[in-house]
N, C-alpha and C positions, 0 to 999 in steps of 0.2 A: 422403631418396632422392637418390643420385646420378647421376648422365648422363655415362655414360664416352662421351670417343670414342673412336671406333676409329682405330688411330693408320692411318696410309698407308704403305700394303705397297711398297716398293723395287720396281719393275722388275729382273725376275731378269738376271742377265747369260745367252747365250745367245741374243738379239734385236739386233737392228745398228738404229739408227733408219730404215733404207727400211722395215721390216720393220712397222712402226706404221702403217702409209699403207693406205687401205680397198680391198677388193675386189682380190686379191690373183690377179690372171690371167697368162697368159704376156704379154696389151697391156701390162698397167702394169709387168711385165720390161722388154718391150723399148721400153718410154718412157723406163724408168730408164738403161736402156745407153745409147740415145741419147743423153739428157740428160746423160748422166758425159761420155759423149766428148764433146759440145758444151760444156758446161758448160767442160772442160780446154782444149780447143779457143780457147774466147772469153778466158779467162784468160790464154793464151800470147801475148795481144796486149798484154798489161799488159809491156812492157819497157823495158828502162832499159839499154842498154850500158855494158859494161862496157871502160875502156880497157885495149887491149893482148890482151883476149880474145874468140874466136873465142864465146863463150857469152854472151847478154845474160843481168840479172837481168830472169825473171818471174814471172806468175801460176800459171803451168802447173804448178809442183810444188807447189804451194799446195794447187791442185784436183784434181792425183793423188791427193792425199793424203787431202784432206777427201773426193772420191769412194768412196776404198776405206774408210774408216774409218766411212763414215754408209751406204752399202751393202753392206758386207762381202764375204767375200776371192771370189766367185763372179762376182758383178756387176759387182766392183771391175775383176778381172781382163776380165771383159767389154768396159767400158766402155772400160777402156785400149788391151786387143786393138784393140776400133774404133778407138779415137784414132791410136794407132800403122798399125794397115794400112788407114785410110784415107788418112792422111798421107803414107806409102809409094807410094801408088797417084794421089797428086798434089793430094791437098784442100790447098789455102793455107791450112791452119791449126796448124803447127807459130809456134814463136815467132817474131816477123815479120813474118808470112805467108809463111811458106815452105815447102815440103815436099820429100818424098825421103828418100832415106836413107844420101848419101854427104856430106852434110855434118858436121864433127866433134862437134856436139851429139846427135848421134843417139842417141847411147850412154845419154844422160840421160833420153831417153823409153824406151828399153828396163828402165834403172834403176824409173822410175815405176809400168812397168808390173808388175815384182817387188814395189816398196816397195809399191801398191795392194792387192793381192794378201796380204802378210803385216799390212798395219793394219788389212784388213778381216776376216782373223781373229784379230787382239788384238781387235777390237773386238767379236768375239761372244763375245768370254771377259771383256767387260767393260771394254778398256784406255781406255773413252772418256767414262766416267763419275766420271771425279775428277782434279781439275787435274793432280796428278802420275802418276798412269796414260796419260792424255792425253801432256804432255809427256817419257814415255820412248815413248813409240809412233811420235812424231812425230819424237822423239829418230831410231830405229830405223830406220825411215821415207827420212827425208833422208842417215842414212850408207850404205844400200842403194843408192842412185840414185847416189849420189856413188860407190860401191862398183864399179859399171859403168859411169859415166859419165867419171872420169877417165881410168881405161884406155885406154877407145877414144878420147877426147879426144887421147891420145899418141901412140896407134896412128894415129888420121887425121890428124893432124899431122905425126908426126916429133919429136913436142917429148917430152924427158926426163921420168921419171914425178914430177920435182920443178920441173921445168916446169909442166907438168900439174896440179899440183896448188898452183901457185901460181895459175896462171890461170880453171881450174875448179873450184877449192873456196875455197881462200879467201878472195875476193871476196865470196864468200855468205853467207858465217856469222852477220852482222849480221842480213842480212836474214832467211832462216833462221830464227834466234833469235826475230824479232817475227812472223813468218808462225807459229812453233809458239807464240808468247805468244796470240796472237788463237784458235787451235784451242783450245788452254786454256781461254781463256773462253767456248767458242761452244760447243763441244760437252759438256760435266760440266750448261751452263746449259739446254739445250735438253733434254735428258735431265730434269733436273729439274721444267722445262717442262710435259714429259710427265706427270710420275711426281704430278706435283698434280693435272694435268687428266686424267688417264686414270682 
């Protein structure tokens, strides 16, 4: 007589990991929103100046990112919208503590608010579930932000778009690289997390 087990069924893609969290009400929405824009918020205080540019390296594209990609592209966008028009409207919590919206980095929070928005729906089609899905998403992600954020880096400057993008992308790509290395192994693992224990 033998005793099959029964193997453990994958988590379908279609589900984003907010979407695993119990009692699923419009409060524990708008906790989530909150909590994204807070979360990006506290993040943006992780910075590190960069010389010669008007943009520090932070946390804040960090936690756009992992927002829109563990909540998906609804909430993502949510969360961001708050971050962005409350920062707008004067909260000190862009990178800093600063807020408004005529300083030259602003571009990169509108950036965020896009790349949230497109990893939180790669991530209901799955992109966050395997180290390499994870890092094109992230990939994706951080060229969207930089997509609108060196632009208007130029635009609010005066500075040439290879100005621009010596001072606002450049500088980051290192860092970038180990920010999408860490989402690599947080999110394909916490996903599997689940998929033992659910």
């Amino acid at each position: 007589m033998s005793t099959a087990v029964a193997p453990v069924r994958p988590l379908r893609p279609g589900k984003v990991l907010a979407d695993l969290l119990p009692f699923p009400t419009l409060a524990r929405e708008a906790v989530l929103v909150v909590g994204g824009a807070a979360l990006t918020g506290l993040a943006a205080q992780l910075t590190v100046p960069v010389p010669g540019s008007p943009v520090p390296v932070s946390g804040q594209t960090f936690a756009a990112l992992l927002v829109g990609t563990a909540f998906g592209a609804r909430r993502g966008f949510l969360a961001l919208g708050l971050y962005a028009v409350a920062g707008m409207a004067g909260v000190p919590w862009f990178a800093q503590a600063t807020s408004g919206y005529t300083m030259p980095s602003f571009g990169y929070i509108l950036g965020m608010l896009l790349a949230a928005t497109v990893v939180g729906a790669l991530a209901r089609r799955g992109a966050d579930r395997s180290v390499l899905r994870t890092a094109g998403a992230m990939a994706l992600g951080s060229a969207i932000i930089y997509a609108v954020g060196v632009p208007y880096l130029a635009l609010a400057t005066g500075m040439s778009f290879s100005q621009a993008v010596a001072a606002g992308l450049t500088p980051f790509l290192i860092g970038d690289a180990l920010k999408a290395a860490l989402a690599m192994g947080l999110l394909p693992a916490t996903w599997k997390l689940v998929g033992r224990n659910g």
